[in-house]
C-alpha positions as CSV (number, residue, x, y, z in Angstrom):
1,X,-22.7,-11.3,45.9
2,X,-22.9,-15.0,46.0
3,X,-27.0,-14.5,45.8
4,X,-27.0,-12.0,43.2
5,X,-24.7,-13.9,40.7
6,X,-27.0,-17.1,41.8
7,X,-30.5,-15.3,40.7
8,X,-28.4,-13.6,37.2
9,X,-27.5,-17.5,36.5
10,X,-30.9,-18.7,36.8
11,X,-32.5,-15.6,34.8
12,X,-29.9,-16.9,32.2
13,X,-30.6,-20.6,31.9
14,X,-34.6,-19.4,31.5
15,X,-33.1,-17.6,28.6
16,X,-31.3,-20.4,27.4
17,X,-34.0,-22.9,27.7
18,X,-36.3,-20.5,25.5
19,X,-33.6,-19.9,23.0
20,X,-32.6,-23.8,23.1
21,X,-36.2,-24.2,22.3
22,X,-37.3,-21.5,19.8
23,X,-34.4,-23.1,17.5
24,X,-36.3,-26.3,17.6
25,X,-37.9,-27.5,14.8
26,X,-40.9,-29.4,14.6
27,X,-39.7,-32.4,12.3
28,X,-41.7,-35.6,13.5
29,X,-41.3,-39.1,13.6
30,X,-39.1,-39.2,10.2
31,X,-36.2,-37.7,11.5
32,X,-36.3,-40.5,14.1
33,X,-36.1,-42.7,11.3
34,X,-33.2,-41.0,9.4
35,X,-36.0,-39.6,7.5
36,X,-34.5,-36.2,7.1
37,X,-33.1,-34.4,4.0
38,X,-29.9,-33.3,5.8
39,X,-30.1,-30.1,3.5
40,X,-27.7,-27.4,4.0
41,X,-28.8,-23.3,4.3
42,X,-27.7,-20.6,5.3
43,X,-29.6,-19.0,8.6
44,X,-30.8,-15.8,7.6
45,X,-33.1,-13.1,9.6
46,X,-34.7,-13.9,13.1
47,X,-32.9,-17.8,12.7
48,X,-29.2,-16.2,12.6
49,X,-30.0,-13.7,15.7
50,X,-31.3,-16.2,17.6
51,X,-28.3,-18.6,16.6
52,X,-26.0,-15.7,17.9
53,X,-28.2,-15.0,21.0
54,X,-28.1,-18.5,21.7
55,X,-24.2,-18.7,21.8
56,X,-23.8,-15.4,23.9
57,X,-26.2,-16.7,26.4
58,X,-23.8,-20.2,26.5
59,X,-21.0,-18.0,26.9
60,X,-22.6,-16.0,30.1
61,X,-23.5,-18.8,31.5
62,X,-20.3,-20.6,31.6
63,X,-18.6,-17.1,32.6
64,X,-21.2,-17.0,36.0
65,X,-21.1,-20.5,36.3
66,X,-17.0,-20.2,36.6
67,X,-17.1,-16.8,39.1
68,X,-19.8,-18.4,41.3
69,X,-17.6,-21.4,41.9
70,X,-14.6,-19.4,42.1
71,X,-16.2,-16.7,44.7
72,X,-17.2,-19.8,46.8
73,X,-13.5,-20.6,48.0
């Protein structure tokens, strides 16, 4: 059990990583430089699925992070 909760974790932090990254934006140097508008929307579409995605994943992750540690003892 230990292994298969082990290989669902690290199919999930894959998922993660690419969700983490989609959500990226591409903004440059002048947001390093306090550059950016700070402009406030709301997410609509793909954005907001992905936003949602992105919080289920976090959520399974901590949940198989917590059972893995817990079926260790």
């Amino acid at each position: 059990m230990h292994t298969a909760l082990t290989l669902i974790q690290a199919i999930i932090s894959i998922l993660l990583i690419i969700a983490i990254l989609l959500q990226s934006r591409g903004s440059g140097l002048s947001a390093t430089f306090g550059g950016e508008g700070n402009v406030y929307r709301t997410k609509r579409g793909v954005e907001k699925m992905l936003f949602y995605a992105t919080i289920g994943l976090v959520t399974l992750f901590l949940g198989i992070s917590l059972t893995t540690i817990l079926t260790q003892r």
